[in-house]
C-alpha positions in Angstrom: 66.3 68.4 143.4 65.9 72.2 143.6 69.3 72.2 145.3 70.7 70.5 143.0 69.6 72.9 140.1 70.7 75.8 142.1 73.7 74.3 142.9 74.6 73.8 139.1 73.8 77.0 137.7 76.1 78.8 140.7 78.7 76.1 139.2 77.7 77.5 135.5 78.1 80.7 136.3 81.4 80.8 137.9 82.4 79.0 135.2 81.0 81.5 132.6 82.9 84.2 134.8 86.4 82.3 134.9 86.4 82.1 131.3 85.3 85.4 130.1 88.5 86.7 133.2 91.0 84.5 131.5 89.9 85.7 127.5 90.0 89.4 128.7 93.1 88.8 131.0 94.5 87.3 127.1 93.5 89.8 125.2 95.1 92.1 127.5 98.2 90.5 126.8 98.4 90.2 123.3 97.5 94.2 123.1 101.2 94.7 124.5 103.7 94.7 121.8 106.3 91.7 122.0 109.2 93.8 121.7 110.0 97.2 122.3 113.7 98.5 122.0 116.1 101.4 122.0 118.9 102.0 118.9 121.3 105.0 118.0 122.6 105.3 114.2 125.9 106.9 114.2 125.5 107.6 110.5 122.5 108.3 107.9 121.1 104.6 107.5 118.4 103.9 104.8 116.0 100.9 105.8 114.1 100.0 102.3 112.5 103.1 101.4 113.3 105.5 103.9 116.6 107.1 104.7 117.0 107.4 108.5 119.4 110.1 109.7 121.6 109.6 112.3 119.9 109.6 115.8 118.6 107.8 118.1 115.3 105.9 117.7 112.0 103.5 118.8 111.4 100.1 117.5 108.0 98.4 118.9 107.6 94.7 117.2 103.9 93.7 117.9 104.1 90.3 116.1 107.2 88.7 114.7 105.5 88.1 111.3 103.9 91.8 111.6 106.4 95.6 110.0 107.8 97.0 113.0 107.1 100.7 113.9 110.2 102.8 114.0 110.6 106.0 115.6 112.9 108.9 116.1 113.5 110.2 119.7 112.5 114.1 118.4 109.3 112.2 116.4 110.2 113.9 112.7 110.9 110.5 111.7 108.3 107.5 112.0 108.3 104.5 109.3 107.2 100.7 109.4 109.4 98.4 108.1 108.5 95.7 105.1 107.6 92.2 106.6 110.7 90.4 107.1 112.1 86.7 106.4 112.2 85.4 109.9 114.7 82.8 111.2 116.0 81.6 114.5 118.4 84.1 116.3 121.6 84.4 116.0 124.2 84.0 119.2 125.3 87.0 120.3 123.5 90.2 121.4 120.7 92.1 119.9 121.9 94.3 117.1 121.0 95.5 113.7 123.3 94.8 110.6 123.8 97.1 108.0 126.2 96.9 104.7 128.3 99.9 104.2 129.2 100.7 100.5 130.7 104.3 100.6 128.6 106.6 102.4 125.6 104.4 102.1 124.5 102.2 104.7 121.6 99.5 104.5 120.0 98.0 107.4 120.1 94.4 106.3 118.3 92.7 109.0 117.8 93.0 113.5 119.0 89.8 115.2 116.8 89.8 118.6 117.9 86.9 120.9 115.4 88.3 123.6 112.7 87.1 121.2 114.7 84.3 119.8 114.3 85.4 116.5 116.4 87.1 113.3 114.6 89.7 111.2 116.1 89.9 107.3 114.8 93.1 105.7 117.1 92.9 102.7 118.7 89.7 102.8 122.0 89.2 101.1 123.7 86.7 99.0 126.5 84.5 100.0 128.8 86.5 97.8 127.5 89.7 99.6 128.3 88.5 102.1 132.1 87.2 101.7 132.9 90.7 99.9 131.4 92.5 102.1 132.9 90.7 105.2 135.5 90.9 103.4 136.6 94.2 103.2 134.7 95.3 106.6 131.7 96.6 105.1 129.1 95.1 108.1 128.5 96.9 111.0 126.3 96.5 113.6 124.5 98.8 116.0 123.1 97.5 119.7 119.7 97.5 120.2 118.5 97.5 124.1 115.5 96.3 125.5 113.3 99.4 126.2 112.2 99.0 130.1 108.9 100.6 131.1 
């Protein structure tokens, strides 16, 4: 009987041991962010609030739901971004669309197909969109997986 006992607490305990591995082997995980990428803007770019010059930048995405942190390459400029509207990616590479009226240019919203996901910052409406198509006021600039 005393075996037995022994036996079942050396069971318990690698049990207890396993478990708290795998919840700090998880947590571990989830502290990395789920996408981080690379982007240059070939012209002054404003993203809701802030105006972004031209440059090349960060983007680290810890949760799909959750703002993004963006980031110059020289650091002057750091902002998050408003929570998005998310939807299923769109075919083709990863990019971020922007309207161009003028010399203005919004960033509308980052398709990532790497995450599987679209991210609308300032979403259009369907007549935007046909006017802006249009007369060629979209563009779109890469954004690349950052490799560590």
């Amino acid at each position: 009987m005393k075996t037995e006992t022994i036996h079942h607490r050396s069971w318990v305990r690698v049990l207890v041991i396993v478990t708290l591995a795998t919840c700090a082997f998880a947590a571990a995980a989830n502290a990395q962010p789920s996408y981080t990428g690379k982007f240059t803007l070939p012209h002054e770019a404003r993203w809701g609030s802030v105006v972004l010059p031209a440059g090349s930048y960060s983007i680290i995405m810890d949760s799909p739901s959750a703002p993004a942190l963006v980031w110059s390459a020289n650091g002057e400029t750091k902002m998050f971004t408003t929570p998005p509207m998310i939807a299923d990616s769109e075919k083709g590479a990863a990019a971020i669309t922007m309207t161009v009226n003028g010399n203005e240019r919004i960033v509308r919203s980052v398709n990532l197909p790497e995450l599987g996901k679209s991210f609308t910052y300032k979403p259009l409406t369907k007549a935007e969109r046909e006017l802006f198509a249009k007369k060629g006021q979209i563009e779109t600039v890469p954004v690349v997986i950052a490799r560590k």
